[in-house]
MDAnalysis code that builds the backbone (N, CA, C; Angstrom):
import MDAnalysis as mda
import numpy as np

u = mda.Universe.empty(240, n_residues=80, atom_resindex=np.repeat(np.arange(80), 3), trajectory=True)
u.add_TopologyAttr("name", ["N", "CA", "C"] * 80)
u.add_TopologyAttr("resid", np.arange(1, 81))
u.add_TopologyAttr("resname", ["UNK", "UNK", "UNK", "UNK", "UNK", "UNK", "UNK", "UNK", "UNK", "UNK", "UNK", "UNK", "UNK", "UNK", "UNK", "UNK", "UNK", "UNK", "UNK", "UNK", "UNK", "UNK", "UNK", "UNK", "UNK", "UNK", "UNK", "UNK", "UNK", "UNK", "UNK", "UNK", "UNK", "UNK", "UNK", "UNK", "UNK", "UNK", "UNK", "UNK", "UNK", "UNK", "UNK", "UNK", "UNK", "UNK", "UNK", "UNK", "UNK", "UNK", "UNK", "UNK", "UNK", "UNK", "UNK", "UNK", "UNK", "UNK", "UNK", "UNK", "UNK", "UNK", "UNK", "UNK", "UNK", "UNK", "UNK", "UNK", "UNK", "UNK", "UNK", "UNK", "UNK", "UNK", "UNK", "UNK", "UNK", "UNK", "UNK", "UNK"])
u.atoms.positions = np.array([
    [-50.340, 31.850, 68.138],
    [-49.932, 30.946, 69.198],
    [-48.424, 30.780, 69.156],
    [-47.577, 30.740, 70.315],
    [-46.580, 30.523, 70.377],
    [-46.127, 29.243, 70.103],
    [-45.522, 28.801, 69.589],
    [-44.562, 27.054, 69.431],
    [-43.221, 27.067, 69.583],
    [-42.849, 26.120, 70.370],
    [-41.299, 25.516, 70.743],
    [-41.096, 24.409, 69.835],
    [-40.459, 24.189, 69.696],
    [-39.524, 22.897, 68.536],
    [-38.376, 23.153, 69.016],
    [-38.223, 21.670, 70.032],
    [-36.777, 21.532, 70.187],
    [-36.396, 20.182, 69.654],
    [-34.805, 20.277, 68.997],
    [-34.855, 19.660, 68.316],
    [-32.999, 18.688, 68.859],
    [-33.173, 17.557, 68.949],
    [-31.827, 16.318, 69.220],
    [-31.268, 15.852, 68.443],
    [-29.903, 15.942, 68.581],
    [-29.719, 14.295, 67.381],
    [-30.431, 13.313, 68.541],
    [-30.082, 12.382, 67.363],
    [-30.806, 10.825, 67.975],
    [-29.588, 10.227, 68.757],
    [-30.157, 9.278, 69.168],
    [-29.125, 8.806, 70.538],
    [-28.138, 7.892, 69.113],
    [-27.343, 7.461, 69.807],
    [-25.721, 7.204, 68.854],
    [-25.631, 8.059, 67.625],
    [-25.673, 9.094, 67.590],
    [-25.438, 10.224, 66.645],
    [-24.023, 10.815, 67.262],
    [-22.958, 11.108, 67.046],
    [-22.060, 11.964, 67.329],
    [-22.292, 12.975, 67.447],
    [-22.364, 13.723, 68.956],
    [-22.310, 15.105, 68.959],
    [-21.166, 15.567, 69.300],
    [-20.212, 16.375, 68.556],
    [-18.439, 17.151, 68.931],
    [-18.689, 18.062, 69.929],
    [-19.836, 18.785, 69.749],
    [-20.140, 20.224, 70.717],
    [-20.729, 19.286, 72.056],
    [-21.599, 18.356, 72.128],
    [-21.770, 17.835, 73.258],
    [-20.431, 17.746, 74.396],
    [-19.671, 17.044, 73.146],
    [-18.395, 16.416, 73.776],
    [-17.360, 17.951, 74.253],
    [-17.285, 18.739, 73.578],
    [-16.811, 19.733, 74.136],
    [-17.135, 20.387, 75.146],
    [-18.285, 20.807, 75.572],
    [-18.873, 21.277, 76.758],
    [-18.880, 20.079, 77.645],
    [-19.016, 18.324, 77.514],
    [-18.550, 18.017, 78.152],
    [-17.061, 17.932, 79.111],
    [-16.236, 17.980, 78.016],
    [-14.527, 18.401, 78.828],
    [-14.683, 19.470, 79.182],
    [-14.892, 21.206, 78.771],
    [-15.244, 21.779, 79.272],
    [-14.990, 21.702, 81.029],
    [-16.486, 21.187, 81.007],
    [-17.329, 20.952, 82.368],
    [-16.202, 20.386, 83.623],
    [-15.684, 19.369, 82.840],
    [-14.739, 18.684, 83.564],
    [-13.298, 19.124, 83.808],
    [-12.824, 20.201, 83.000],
    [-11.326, 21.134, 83.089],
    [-12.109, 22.127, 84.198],
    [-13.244, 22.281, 84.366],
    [-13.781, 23.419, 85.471],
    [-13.717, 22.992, 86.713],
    [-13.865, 21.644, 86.793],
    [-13.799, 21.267, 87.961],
    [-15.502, 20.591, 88.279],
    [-16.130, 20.479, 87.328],
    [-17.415, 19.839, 87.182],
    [-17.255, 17.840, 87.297],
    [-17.997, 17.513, 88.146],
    [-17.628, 16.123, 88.650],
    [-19.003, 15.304, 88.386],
    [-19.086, 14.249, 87.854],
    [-20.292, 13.310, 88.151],
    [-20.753, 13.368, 87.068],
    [-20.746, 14.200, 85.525],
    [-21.844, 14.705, 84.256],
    [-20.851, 13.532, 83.479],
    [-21.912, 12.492, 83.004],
    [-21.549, 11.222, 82.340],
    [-21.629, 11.623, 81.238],
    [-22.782, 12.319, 80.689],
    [-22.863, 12.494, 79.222],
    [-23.773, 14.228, 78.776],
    [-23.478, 14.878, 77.928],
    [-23.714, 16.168, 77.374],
    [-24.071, 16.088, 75.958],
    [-25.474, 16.670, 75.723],
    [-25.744, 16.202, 74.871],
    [-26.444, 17.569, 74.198],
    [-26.139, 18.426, 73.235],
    [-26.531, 19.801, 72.745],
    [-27.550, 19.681, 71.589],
    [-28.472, 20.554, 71.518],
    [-29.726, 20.811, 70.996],
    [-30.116, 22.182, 70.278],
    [-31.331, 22.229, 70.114],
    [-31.186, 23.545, 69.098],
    [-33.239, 23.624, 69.627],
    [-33.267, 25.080, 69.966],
    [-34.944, 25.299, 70.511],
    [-35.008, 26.478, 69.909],
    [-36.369, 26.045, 68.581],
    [-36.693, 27.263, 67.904],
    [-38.484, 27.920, 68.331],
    [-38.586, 28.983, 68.512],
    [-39.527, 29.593, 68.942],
    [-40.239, 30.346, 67.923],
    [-41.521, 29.717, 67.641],
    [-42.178, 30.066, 66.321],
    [-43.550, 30.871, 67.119],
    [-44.161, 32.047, 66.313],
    [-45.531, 32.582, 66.542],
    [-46.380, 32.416, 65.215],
    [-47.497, 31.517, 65.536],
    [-48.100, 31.312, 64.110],
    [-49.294, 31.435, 64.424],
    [-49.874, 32.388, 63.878],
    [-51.065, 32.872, 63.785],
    [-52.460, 32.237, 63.672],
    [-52.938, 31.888, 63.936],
    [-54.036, 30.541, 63.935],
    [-54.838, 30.182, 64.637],
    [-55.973, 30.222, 64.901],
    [-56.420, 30.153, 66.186],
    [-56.757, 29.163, 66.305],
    [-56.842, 27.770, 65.498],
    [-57.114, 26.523, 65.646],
    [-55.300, 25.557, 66.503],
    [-55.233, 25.058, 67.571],
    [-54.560, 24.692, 68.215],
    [-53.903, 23.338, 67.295],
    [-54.537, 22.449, 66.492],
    [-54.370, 21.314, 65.927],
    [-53.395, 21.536, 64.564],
    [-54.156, 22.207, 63.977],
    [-53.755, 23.296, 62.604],
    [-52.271, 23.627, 62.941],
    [-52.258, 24.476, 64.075],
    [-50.659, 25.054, 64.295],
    [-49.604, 24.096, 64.434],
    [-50.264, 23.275, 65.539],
    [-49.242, 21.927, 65.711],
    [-49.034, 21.168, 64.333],
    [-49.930, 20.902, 63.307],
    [-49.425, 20.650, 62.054],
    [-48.708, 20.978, 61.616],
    [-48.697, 22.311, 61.423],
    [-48.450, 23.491, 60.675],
    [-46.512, 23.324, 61.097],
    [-46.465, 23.305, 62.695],
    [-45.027, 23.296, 63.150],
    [-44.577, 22.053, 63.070],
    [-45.381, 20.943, 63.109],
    [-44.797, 19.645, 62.698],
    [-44.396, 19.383, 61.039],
    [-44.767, 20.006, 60.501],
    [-44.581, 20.321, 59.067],
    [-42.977, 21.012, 58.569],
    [-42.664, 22.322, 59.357],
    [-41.449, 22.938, 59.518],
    [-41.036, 22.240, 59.916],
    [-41.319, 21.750, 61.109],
    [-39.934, 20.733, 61.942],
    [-39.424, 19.780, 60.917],
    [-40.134, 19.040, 60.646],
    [-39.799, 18.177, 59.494],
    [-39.259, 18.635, 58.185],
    [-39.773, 19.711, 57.546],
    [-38.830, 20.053, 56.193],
    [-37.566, 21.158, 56.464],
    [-37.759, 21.579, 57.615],
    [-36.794, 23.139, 58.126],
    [-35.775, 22.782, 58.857],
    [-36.524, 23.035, 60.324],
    [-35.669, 22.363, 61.387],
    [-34.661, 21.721, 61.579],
    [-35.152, 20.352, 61.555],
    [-34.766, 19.307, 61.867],
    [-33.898, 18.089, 60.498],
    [-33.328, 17.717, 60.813],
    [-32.435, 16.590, 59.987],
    [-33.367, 15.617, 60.154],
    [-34.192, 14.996, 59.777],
    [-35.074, 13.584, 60.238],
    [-34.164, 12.414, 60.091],
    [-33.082, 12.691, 59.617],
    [-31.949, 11.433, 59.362],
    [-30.827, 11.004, 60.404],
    [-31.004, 12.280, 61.139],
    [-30.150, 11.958, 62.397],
    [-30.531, 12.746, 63.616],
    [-31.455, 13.686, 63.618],
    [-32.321, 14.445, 64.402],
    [-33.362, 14.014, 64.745],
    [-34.565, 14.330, 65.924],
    [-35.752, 13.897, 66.589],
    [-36.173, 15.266, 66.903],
    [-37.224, 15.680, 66.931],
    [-37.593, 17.230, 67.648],
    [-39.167, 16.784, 68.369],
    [-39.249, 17.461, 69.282],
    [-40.846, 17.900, 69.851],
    [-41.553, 19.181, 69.401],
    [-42.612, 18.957, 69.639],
    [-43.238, 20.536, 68.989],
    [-44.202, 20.650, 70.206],
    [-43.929, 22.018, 70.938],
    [-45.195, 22.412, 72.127],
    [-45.822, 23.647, 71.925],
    [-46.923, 23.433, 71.540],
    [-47.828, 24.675, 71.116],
    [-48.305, 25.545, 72.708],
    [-47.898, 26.381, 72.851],
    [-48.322, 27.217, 73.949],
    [-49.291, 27.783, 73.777],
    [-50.484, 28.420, 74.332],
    [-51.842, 29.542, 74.570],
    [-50.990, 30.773, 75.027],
])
């Protein structure tokens, strides 16, 4: 099964790269984008044919791999 894990800082976390692609945006001539906020989407295939199991399985990575749980948040979407 395929899995997505995308993964945020948490809201009042400093993001520099947010903030850069925000100016960016705005030296381009980009008007109205209040806030930019950059992420990280990892694409896992895990073998399993139990749907529950996998989502464990990637909630498990997300949490020890992935993700920072100290200043990061992620989703996990198990695809068919």
């Amino acid at each position: 099964m395929k899995v997505i894990v995308t993964v945020h800082l948490k809201p009042g976390v400093l993001d520099p790269q947010g903030v850069t692609i925000s100016n960016a945006l705005l030296s381009m001539g980009y008007t109205g984008i209040t806030d930019v906020r950059a992420g990280k989407v990892f694409e896992l295939v895990i073998d399993d044919g139990d749907t529950e199991a996998t989502r464990q399985k990637a909630e498990e990575i997300a949490h020890r791999l992935l993700a920072n749980p100290v200043i990061e948040t992620y989703t996990v979407e198990v695809l068919r």
